[in-house]
C-alpha positions as CSV (number, residue, x, y, z in Angstrom):
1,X,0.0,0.0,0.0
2,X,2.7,2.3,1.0
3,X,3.7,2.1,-2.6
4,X,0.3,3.1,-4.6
5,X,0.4,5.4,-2.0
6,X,3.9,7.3,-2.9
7,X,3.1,6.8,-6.5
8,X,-0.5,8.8,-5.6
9,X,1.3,12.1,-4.2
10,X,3.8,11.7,-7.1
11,X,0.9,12.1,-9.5
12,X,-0.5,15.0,-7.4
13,X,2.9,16.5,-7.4
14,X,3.4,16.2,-11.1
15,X,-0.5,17.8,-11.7
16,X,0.5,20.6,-9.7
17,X,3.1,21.7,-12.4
18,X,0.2,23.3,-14.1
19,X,-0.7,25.6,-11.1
20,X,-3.4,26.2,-8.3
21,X,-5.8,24.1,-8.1
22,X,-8.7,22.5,-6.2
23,X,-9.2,18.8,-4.3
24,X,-11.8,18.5,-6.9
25,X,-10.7,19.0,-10.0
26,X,-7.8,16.8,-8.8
27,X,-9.6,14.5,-8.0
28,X,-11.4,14.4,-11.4
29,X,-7.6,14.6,-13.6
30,X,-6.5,11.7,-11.9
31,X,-9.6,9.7,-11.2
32,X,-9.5,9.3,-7.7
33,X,-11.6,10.0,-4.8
34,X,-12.2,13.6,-3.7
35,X,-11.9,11.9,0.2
36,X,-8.6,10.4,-1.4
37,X,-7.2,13.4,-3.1
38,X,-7.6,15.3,0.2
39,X,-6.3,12.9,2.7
40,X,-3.3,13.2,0.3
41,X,-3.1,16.6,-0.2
42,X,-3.5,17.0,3.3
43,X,0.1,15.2,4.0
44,X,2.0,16.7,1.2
45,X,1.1,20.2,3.2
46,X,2.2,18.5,6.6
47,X,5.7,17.7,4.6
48,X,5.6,21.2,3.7
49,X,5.7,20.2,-0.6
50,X,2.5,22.2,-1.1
51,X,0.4,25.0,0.7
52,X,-3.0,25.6,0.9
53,X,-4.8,28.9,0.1
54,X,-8.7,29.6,1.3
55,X,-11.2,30.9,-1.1
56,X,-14.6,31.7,0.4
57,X,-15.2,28.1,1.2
58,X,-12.7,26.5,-1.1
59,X,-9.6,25.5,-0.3
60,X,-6.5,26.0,-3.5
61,X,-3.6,23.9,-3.7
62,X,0.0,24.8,-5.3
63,X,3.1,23.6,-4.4
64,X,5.3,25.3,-2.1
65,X,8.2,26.8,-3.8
66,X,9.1,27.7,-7.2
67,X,12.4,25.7,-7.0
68,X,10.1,22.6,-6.1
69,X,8.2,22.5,-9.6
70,X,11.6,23.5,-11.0
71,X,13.1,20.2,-9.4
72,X,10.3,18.3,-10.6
73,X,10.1,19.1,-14.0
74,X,14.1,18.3,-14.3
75,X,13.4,14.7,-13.0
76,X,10.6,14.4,-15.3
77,X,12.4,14.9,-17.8
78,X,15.4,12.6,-16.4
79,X,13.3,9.9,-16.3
80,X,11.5,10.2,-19.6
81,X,14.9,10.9,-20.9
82,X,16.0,7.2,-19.7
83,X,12.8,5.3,-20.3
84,X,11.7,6.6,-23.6
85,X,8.0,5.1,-23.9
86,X,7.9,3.2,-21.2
87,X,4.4,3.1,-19.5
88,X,3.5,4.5,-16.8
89,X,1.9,2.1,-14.1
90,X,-1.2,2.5,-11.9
């Protein structure tokens, strides 16, 4: 479990490249629970990898630090670099 479960906040992580965001709409881009999406989200603010930002009644998610998405996109590209095509697993 603690596996699916790394592989989870990864994707999180990686959807948050594209900017703020809601538990929601998460949720919906990656086809998982909105109870799921938030437990997760939830952590990854705990760790301090993204903050949380209140709107009226709605809560917005980005990640933390520019230098963060920076760091992520460069391993993205690393490891699509090293598995060309390979598929991505679930």
């Amino acid at each position: 479990m603690k596996c699916k479960t790394g592989r989870t906040r990864c994707r999180i992580l990686v959807a948050l490249l594209d900017g703020v965001t809601y538990p929601g709409r998460l949720a919906e881009r990656l086809e998982l629970s909105r109870s799921n999406v938030s437990n997760h989200l939830s952590c990854l603010r705990g760790c301090g990898l993204v903050v949380a930002s209140y709107e009226g009644r709605q809560v917005r998610y980005e990640l933390s630090d520019p230098h963060l998405a920076r760091a992520l996109r460069e391993l993205a590209q690393v490891v699509l670099a090293v598995q060309p095509g390979a598929e991505c697993e679930d």
